[in-house]
C-alpha positions as CSV (number, residue, x, y, z in Angstrom):
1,X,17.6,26.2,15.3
2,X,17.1,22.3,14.4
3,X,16.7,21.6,10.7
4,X,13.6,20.3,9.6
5,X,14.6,18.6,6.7
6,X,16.9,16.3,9.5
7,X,14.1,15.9,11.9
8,X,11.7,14.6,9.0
9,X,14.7,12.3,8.4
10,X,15.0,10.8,11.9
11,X,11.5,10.7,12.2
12,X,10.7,8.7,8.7
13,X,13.3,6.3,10.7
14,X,11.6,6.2,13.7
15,X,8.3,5.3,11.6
16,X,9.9,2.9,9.2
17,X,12.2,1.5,11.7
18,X,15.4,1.6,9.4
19,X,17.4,3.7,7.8
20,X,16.9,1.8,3.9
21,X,13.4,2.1,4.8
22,X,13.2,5.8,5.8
23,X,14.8,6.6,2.4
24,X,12.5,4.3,0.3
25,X,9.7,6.7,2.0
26,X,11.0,9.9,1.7
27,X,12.7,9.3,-1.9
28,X,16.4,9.4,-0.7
29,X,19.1,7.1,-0.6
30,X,20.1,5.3,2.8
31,X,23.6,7.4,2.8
32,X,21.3,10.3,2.1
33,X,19.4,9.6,5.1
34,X,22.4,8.9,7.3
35,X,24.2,11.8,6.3
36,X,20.8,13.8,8.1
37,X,21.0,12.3,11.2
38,X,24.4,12.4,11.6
39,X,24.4,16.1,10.8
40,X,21.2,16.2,13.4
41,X,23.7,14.3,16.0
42,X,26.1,17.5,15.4
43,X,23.6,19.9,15.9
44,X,22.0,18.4,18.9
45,X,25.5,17.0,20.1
46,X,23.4,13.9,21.0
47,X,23.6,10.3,20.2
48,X,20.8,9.4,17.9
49,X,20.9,6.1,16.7
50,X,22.7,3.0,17.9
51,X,24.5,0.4,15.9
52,X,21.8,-3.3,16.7
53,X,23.4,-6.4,15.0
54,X,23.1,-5.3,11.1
55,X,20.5,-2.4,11.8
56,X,20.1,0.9,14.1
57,X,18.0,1.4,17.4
58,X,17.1,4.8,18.1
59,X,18.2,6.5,21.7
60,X,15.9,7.7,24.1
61,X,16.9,11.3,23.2
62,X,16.1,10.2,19.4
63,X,12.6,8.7,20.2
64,X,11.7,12.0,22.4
65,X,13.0,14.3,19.1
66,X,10.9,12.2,16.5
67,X,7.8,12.9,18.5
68,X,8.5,16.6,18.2
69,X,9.4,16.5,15.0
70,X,5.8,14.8,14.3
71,X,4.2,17.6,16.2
72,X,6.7,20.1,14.1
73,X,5.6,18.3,10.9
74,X,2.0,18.2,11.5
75,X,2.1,22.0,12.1
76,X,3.9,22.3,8.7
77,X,1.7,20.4,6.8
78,X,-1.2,22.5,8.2
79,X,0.2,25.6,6.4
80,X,0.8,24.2,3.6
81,X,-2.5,22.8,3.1
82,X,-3.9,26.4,4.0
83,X,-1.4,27.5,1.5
84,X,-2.7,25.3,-1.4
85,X,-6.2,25.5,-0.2
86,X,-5.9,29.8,-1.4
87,X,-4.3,28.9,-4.3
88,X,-7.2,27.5,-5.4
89,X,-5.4,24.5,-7.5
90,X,-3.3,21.5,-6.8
91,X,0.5,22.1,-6.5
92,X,3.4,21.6,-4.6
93,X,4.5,18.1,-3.9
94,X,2.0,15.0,-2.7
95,X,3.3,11.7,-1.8
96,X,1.3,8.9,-2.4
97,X,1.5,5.2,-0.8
98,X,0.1,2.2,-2.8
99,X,-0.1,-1.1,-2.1
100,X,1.8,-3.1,-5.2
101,X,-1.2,-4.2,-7.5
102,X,-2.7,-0.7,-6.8
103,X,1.0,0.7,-7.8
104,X,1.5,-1.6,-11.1
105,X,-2.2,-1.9,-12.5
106,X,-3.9,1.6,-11.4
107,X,-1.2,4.5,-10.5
108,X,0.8,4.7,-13.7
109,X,-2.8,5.3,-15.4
110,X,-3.5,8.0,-12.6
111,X,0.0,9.9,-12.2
112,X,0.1,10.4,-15.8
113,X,-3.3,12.1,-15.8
114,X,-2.8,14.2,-12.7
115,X,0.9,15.1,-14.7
116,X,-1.3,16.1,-17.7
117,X,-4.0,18.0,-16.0
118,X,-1.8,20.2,-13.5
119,X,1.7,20.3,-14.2
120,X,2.8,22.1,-11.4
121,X,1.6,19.3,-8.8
122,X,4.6,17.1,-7.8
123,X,2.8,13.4,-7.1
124,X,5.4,10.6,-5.9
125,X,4.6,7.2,-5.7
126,X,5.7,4.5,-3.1
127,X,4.9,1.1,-3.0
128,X,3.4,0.3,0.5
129,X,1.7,-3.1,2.0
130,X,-1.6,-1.6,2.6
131,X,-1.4,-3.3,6.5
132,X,1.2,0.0,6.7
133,X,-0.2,2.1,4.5
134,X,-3.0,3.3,7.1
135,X,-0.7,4.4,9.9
136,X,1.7,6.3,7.2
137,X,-0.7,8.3,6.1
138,X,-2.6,9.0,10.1
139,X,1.6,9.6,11.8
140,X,1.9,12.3,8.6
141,X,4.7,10.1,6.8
142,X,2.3,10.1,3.4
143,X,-0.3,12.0,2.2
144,X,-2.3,9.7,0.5
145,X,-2.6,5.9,0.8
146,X,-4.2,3.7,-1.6
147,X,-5.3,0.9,0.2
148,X,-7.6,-2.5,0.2
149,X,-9.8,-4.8,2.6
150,X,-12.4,-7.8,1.9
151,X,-15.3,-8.8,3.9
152,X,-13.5,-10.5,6.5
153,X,-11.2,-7.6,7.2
154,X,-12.5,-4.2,7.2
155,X,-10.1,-1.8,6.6
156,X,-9.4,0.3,9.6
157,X,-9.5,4.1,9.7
158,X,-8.0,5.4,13.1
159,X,-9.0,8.8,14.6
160,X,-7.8,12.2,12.5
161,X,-7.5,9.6,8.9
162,X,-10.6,10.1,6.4
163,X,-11.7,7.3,3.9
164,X,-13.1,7.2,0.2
165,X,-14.3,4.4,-1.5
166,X,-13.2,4.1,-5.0
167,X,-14.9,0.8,-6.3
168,X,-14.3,-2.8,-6.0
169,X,-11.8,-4.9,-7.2
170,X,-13.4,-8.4,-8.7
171,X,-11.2,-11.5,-8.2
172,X,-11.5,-14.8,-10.3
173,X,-10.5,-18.9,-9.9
174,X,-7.3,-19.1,-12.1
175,X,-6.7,-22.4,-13.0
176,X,-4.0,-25.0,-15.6
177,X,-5.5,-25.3,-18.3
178,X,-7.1,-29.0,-18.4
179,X,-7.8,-28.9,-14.6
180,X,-11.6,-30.3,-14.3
181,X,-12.6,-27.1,-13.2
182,X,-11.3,-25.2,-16.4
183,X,-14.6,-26.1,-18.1
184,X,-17.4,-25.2,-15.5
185,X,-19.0,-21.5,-16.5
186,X,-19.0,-20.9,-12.9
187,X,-17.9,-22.8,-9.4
188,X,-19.4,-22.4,-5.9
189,X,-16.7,-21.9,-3.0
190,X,-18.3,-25.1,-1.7
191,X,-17.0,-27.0,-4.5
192,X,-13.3,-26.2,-4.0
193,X,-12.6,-28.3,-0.9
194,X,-9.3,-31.0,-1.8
195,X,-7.5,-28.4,-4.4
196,X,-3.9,-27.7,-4.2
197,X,-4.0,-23.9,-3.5
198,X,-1.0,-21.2,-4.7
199,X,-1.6,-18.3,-2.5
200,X,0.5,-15.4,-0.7
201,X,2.0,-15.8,2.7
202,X,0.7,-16.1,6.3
203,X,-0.3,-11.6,7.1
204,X,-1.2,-10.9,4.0
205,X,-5.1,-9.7,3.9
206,X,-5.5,-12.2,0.8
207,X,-4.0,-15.1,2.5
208,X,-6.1,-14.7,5.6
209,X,-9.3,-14.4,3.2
210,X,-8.9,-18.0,1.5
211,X,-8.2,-19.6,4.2
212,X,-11.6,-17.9,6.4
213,X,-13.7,-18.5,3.5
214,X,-12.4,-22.4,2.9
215,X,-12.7,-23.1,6.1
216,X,-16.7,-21.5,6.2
217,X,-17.4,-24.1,3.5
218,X,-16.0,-27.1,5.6
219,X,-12.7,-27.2,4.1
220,X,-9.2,-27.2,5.6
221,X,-7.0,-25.1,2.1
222,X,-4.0,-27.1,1.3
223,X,-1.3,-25.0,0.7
224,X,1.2,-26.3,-1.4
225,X,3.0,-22.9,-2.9
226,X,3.2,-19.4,-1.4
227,X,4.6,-16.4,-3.3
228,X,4.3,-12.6,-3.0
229,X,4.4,-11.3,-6.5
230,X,1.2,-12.3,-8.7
231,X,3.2,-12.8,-11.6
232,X,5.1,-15.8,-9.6
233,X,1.5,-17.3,-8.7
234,X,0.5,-17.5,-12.0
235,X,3.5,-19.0,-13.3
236,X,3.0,-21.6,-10.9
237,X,-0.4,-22.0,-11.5
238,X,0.9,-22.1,-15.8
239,X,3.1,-25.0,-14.8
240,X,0.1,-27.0,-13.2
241,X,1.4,-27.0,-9.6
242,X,-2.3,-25.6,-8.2
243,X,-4.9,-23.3,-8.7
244,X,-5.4,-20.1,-7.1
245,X,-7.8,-16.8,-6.2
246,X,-6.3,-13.7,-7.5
247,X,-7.8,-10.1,-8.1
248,X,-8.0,-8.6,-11.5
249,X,-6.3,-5.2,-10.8
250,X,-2.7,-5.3,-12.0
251,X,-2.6,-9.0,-12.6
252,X,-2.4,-8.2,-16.6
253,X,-2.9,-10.3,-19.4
254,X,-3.0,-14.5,-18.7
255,X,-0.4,-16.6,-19.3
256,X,-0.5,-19.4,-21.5
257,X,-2.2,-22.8,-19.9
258,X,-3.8,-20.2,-17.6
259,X,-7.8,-20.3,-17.6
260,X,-10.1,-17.8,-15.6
261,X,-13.5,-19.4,-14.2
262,X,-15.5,-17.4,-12.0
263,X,-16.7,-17.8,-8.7
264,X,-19.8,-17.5,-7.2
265,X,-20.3,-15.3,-5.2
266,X,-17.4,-13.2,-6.4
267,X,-15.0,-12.2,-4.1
268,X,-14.1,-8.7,-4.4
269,X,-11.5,-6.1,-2.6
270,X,-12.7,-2.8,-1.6
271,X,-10.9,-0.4,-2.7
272,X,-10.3,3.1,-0.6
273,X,-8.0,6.0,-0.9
274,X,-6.9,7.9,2.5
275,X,-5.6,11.0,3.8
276,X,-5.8,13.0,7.1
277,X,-8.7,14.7,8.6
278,X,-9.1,18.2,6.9
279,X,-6.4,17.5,4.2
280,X,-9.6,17.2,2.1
281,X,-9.6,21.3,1.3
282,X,-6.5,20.2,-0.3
283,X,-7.1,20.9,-4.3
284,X,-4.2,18.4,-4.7
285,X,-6.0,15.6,-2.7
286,X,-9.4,16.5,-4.1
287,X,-7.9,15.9,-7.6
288,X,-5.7,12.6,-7.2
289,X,-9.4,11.1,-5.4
290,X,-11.1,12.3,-8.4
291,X,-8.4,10.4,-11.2
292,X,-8.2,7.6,-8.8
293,X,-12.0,6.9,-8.9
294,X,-12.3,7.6,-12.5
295,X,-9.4,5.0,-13.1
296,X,-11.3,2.6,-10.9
297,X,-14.2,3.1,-12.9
C-alpha cells in the first residue's frame, strides 16, 4: 500500500515545482522531502524525479501519481472535515497561506488569538504571493489563503474555492520629507504625473496598479527604484531617491524623513480569506475567518 505521507510529498513538488519549495509548504526540510520521494521511488520501483540543471523534473510516472495523490488527498481532507465538523470545535492541524504584509502586519495578531481561544487547533503559517495563494488553497496544498486584489485586478476565485471579504486595506502617498508634496493635506492622482516612483517589480498586483492608474491620468510612471520588501521602499523613499504608494497593513511605524499625505481617492486593497467549497462546516475555518475579520477590523 503507497504511503500517503510520500504521495503528499511528491505532490506538494509537483504543485510547488521544487523540492525547497515543497518543504517551505508542507513545513519540512528539502532533505526531509527528498528522503519521501526517494523512499516513494522504492516503493513504487519507479523513477520519480529527474536531475534538470540545478533543479528536478518530475517523470511521466511521477506526474500521473501526483494527480492520484490529489484525488487521494482530497478524499482525506473530506473525512477530516466531517471529522471536525462532529466535534463540534476547531482542532487538528490548519495550514494557512498569507501573502507577506498579511503575514507580518495581521497573522501574528490572529494566530495568537486562535492559540488562546482553542488550544488544541494546530494553525501554521506560510508566507505565500497572493498570485499563488489561490490555486494552493483550490489543488488542496493549503487550507486557507489570505489573499488581496485592487480595482484593476479582481481577485479570482476558480470553481470548488469559496471567498470572504475581510475589509480593506487603505494605502497612502509616502514621501522625503521636504518634497513639495509633503505639505499638501491631500493630492489628486492627477497631480502626480513627473515624480520619481519607488515601487515593487513588474507581476506584482501593486506594481501593475500604479502603473494603470498613472497612465488613466495621462502619465507615463518613471520608475527609478524597485524592491520587494516594504521596509526597502521606504528606506529609499527616507534617503530622498522618490516617493511611493504603499498600503498601511504591515508597513509599521514611519521612518524618519518619511511623511504620509493622502490621496484622493484613496486606493485601497481588498482583502479576502479563502478555502475550498464545503470546507466552511469546518469549526476550524469558521473560527480563523472570524479572528481574521475581527483583526481586520
Amino acid at each position: 500500500m503507497l504511503d500517503l505521507g510520500r504521495l503528499r510529498a511528491l505532490h506538494a513538488v509537483a504543485v510547488h515545482g521544487s523540492v525547497a519549495a515543497a518543504a517551505t509548504a508542507l513545513g519540512y526540510t528539502p532533505s526531509a522531502v527528498s528522503q519521501q520521494i526517494t523512499k516513494l521511488e522504492r516503493e513504487t520501483r519507479t523513477t520519480l524525479l529527474e536531475r534538470r540543471g540545478r533543479g528536478v523534473a518530475l517523470t511521466d510516472e511521477a506526474k500521473h501519481l501526483a494527480g492520484t495523490a490529489e484525488e487521494l488527498l482530497a478524499i482525506v481532507e473530506r473525512a477530516e472535515t466531517t471529522l471536525e465538523e462532529r466535534r463540534g470545535q476547531p482542532t487538528g492541524r490548519l495550514t494557512i497561506a498569507a501573502f507577506p504584509s498579511a503575514a507580518r502586519g495581521l497573522m501574528p495578531g490572529v494566530l495568537a488569538e486562535l492559540a488562546r481561544l482553542h488550544p488544541t487547533l494546530d494553525a501554521r503559517l506560510t508566507e505565500v504571493d497572493p498570485h499563488l495563494s489561490v490555486d494552493l488553497v483550490a489543488r488542496g496544498m493549503t487550507d486557507l489563503a489570505v489573499a488581496h486584489d485592487w480595482d484593476i485586478a479582481p481577485l479570482p476565485a476558480p470553481d470548488g474555492v469559496e471567498q470572504a471579504h475581510l475589509g480593506d486595506d487603505l494605502c497612502d502617498l509616502l514621501v522625503p520629507e521636504g518634497h513639495p508634496l509633503a505639505s499638501l493635506v491631500s493630492v489628486r492622482r492627477e497631480d502626480l504625473a513627473g515624480q520619481r516612483w519607488i515601487c515593487q517589480p513588474p507581476g506584482t498586483v501593486c506594481h501593475d496598479w500604479l502603473i494603470r492608474t498613472l497612465r488613466a491620468t495621462g502619465s507615463e510612471p518613471d520608475l527609478v527604484h524597485q524592491a520587494e520588501e516594504n521596509h526597502t521602499q521606504l528606506a529609499l523613499v527616507a534617503a530622498g531617491l522618490g516617493i511611493a504608494v504603499m498600503p498601511r497593513l504591515g508597513r509599521g511605524a514611519l521612518p524618519e524623513g518619511v511623511r504620509e499625505v493622502p490621496l484622493t481617492p484613496v486606493p485601497r486593497r481588498r482583502l479576502y480569506a479563502l478555502w475550498r467549497e464545503g470546507a466552511a462546516r469546518r469549526p476550524s475555518i469558521a473560527a480563523t475567518v472570524a479572528a481574521l475579520r475581527s483583526a481586520v477590523a
